[in-house]
N, C-alpha and C positions, 0 to 999 in steps of 0.2 A: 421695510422690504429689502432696503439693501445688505442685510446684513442673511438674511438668507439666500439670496443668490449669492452671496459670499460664500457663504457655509457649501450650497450645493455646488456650485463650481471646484470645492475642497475636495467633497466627497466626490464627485464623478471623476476626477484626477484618481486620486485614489483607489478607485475603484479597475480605472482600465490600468492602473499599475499591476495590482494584485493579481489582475484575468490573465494579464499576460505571463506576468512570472509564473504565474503556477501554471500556467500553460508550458514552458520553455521547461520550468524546472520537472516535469513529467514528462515532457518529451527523453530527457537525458534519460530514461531507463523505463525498464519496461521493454518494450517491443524493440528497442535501440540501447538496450544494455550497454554496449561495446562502448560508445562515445560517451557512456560516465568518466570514464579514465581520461578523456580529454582535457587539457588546461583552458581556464576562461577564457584567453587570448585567443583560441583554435575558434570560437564561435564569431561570428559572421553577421554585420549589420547593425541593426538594430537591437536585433538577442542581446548582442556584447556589450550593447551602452547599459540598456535595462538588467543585465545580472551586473554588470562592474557598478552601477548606481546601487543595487542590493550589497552588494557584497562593502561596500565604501562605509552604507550605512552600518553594516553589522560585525564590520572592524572595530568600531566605535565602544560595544562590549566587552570586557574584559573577557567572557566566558569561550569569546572567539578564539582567543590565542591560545588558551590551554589545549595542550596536544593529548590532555588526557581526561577530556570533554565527553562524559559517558554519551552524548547527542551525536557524536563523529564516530563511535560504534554505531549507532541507530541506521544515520544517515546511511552508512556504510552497508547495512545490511539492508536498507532498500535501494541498492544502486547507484546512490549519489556517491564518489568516487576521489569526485575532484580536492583539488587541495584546499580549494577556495568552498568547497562545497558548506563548512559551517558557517564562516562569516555572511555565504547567501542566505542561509537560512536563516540566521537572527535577522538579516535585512529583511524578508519575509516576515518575520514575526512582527517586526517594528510595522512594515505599510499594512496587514493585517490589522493593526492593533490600532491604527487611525480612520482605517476603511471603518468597522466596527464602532469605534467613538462617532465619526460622524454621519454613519447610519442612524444612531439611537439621538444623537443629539437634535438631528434634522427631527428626526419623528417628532423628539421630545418638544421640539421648538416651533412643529407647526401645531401641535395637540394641545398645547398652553398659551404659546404663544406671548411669552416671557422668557429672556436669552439668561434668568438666573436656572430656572428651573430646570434645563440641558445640560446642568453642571455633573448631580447624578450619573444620567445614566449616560453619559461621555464616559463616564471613569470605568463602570460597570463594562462598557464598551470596549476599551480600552483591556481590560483583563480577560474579557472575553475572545478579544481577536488575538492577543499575546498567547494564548492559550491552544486557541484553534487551529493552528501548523502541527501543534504536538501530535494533536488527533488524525489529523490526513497522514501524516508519517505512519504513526502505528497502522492506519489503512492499511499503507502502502507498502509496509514491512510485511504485515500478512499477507497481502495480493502474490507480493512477489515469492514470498513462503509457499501458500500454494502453490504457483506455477511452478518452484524447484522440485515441488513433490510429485507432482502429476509426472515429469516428463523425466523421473529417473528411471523407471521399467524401460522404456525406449530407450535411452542411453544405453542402461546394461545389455539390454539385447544387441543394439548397434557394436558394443565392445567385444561381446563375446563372437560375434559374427567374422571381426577381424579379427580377431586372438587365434580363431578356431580357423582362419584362410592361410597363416602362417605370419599374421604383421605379430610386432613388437606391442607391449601394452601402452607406448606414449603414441607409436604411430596408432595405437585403435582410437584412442583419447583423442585426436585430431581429426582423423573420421569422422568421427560421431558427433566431433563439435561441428562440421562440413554440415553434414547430415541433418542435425536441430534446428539449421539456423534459422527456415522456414518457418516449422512448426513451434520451437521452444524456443525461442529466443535468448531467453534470460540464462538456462541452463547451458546453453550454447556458448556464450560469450566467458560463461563462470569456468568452461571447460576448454576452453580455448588461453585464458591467462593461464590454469594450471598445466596446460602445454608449456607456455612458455616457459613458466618457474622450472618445470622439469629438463629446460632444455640448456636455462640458463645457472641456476642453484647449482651449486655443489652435493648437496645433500638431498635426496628425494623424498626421504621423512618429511622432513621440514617442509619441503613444496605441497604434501600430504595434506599437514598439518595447518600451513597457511591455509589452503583449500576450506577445511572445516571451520577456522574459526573468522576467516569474510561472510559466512550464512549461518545463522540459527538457527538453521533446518535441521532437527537431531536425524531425519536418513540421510539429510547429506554428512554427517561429522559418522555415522556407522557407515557411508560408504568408505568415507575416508580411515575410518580405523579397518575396514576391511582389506586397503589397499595398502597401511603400512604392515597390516602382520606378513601379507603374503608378501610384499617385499623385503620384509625382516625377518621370514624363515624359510622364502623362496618356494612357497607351496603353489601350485594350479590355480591362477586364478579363475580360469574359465566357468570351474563347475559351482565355485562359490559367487560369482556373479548371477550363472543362471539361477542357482534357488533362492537368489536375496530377489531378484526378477519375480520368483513365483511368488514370493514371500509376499511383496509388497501389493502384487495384484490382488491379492485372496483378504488382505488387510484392507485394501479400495472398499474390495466387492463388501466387506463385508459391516464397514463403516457407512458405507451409501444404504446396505437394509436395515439398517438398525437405523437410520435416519428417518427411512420410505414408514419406518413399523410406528414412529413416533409421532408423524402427519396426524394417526387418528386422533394420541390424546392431544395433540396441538388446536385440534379442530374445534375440541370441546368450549372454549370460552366464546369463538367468532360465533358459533353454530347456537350457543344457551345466549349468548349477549346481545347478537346483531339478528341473528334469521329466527329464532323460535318466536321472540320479541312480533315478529312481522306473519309469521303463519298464525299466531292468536290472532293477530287483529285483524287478517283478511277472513278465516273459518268464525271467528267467533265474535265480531265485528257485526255484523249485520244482525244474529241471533242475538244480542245484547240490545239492539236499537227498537226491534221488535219487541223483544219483550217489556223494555221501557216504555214503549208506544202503547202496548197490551196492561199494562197496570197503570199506568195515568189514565187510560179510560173506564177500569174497575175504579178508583180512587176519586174519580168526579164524580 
């Protein structure tokens, strides 16, 4: 028995490591976009000891130090920012990867109850939980991909609103990051560094250009190519902002009914698998018992 309170004592360690970090490491973005660009050191408490213990451990990989870590694009396009932000993440992968070995091993070891037989699926476990940060990422790259989609029509409306008052197009760009920050958060903060780059670059393509290639969001990189022609052959932005605005809404509207139109055939498996299943045997349930009851007594 002592070797299982071992083991569990392992796994519950384990366990509130991982709740936390991936708690901490979600907070950095999302609804609080802005503080991804923070350095580890800026965090406070406790936070700082449990990412600097991730980050310590995920030093440790050589994959960490590569600065050309196709995972520090990923990271990048779901908000994580920081410098340190790869090294947390392989530390993540790692306590993952032992939370998971001594989930399945505990299982394995109270269901047999023999400490060879947890050899398995530890390892099993182990490539499991190594594995399982990849997947909340791509989540969390999508999550945050939508949210840039949804909240660019408002953008453009908020930019053209200033353009068409008489401000500058970096002063509307600063507006409308003002303006998001409630509602869009994510898009807010993404428009707020491309202020900056525009105020501090030399060159405004390039600030453009960075813009597009921090998200994967192909309407945000056609914003951004919308925003260098007209700065590169000095046409009206206003009018080409409102109809990429109309553009985009009528593309929503029209992705959302082609969704709504595909509900029916969707229904068809639950509706023949799970409930037709259940209207026989309530209508034709009883008429079935009858008649069994009705020929066992012709039959005797």
């Amino acid at each position: 028995m002592s070797e299982i309170w071992m083991v569990a004592g392992f796994f519950a360690f384990v366990l509130t490591a991982v709740l936390a970090a991936g708690y901490l490491f979600q907070r950095g973005a999302g609804e609080r976009a802005a503080e991804s660009s923070t350095p580890l050191g800026a965090q406070a408490g406790s936070g700082a000891m449990l990412l600097d213990l991730f980050r310590s451990i995920g030093e440790t990989f050589p994959a960490a130090k590569n600065e050309k870590n196709p995972r520090r694009i990923r990271l990048a396009s779901a908000g994580y920012r920081w410098d340190s932000a790869l090294p947390v993440f392989y530390g993540i992968k790692c306590g993952s990867a032992l939370f998971m070995a001594g989930l399945l091993g505990i299982f394995a070891l109270l269901y047999r109850g023999n400490p060879s037989a947890a050899f398995l699926p530890m390892m099993c476990g182990l490539g499991l939980g190594f594995l399982l940060p990849d997947r909340v990422l791509t989540a969390r790259i999508q999550a945050r991909a939508r949210s840039l989609r949804g909240a660019i029509p408002a953008a453009l409306d908020l930019m053209v609103l200033g353009m068409e008052a008489g401000q500058s197009l970096d002063q509307s760009i600063a507006d409308a990051s003002r303006s998001l920050k409630r509602t869009h958060p994510v898009l807010s903060a993404e428009l707020a560094q491309l202020y900056l780059e525009l105020r501090t670059s030399s060159s405004r393509v390039d600030s453009f250009r960075n813009f597009s290639h921090r998200n994967k969001e192909p309407e945000l990189r056609k914003l951004a190519n919308l925003l260098i022609d007209s700065d590169r052959f000095g046409a009206s932005i206003g009018p080409g902002f409102r109809s990429h605005a109309k553009y985009l809404r009528t593309r929503f509207r029209q992705q959302a009914q082609e969704k709504a139109r595909k509900v029916g055939v969707k229904l068809i498996f639950p509706v023949f698998f799970l409930i037709f299943p259940s209207v026989l045997l309530v209508t034709l349930g009883p008429a079935c018992i009858m008649m069994y009851q009705q020929l066992k007594l012709l039959l005797q």
